[in-house]
N, C-alpha and C positions, 0 to 999 in steps of 0.2 A: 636571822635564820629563816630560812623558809621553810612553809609545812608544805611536803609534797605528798601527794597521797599516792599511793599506792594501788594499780589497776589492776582489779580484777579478775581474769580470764575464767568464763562460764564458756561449760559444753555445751551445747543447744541438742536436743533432738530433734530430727525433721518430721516433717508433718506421717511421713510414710514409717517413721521408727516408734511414733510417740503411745503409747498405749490407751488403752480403751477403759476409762473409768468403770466400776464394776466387775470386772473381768480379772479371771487368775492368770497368774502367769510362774514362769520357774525362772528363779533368779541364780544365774554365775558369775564369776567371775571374769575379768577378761581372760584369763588363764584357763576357763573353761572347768571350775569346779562348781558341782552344785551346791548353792546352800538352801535355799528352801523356796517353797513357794509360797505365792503372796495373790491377795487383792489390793486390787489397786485403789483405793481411798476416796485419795484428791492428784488431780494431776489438769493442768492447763495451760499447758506447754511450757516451755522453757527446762531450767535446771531439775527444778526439785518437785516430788510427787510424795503423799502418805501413803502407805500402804501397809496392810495388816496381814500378818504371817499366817496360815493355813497350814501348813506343813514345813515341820525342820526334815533336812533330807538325809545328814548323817550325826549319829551320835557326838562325834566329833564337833559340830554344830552348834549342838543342843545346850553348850557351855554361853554361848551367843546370843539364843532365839529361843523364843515360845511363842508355842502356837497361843493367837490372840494378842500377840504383843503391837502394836502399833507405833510407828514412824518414820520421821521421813528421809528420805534419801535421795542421792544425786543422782536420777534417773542414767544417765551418761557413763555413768563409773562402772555399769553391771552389765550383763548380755541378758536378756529376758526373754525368753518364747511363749507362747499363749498354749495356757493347755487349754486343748477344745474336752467339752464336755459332748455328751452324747445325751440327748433329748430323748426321753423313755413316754410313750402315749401308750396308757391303758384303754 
């Protein structure tokens, strides 16, 4: 009998999709639903990134996530935008 292994298939993100370690961002679904936002951890290309929850975004959610929870996830599986923060000089 032969051992066949079984390949793989990884999503890759391209260098123009991949996220920017320290930086928040808000995490959806493909479907386009929010679930919370996040920092990003560890991330160095390819599949999988840490990242640490900042914000649940609906109570519905909050069964799921807390804020502070940490890990990782298949960068490719989710739609993620940058939330820009705004730089306040006294």
């Amino acid at each position: 009998m032969k051992n066949h292994k079984k390949h793989i298939h990884h999503t890759k993100l391209s260098k123009e999709e991949s996220p920017i370690v320290g930086s928040e961002y808000r995490f959806l679904t493909k479907e386009s639903q929010e679930l919370f936002d996040a920092k990003i951890c560890k991330y160095s290309g390819g599949c999988w990134g840490t990242i640490e929850v900042t914000t649940v975004l609906s109570s519905q959610m909050e069964q799921f996530y807390k804020a502070g929870m940490q890990f990782q996830v298949k960068m490719a599986m989710y739609d993620f935008v940058k939330i820009e923060t705004e730089e306040v000089i006294l």
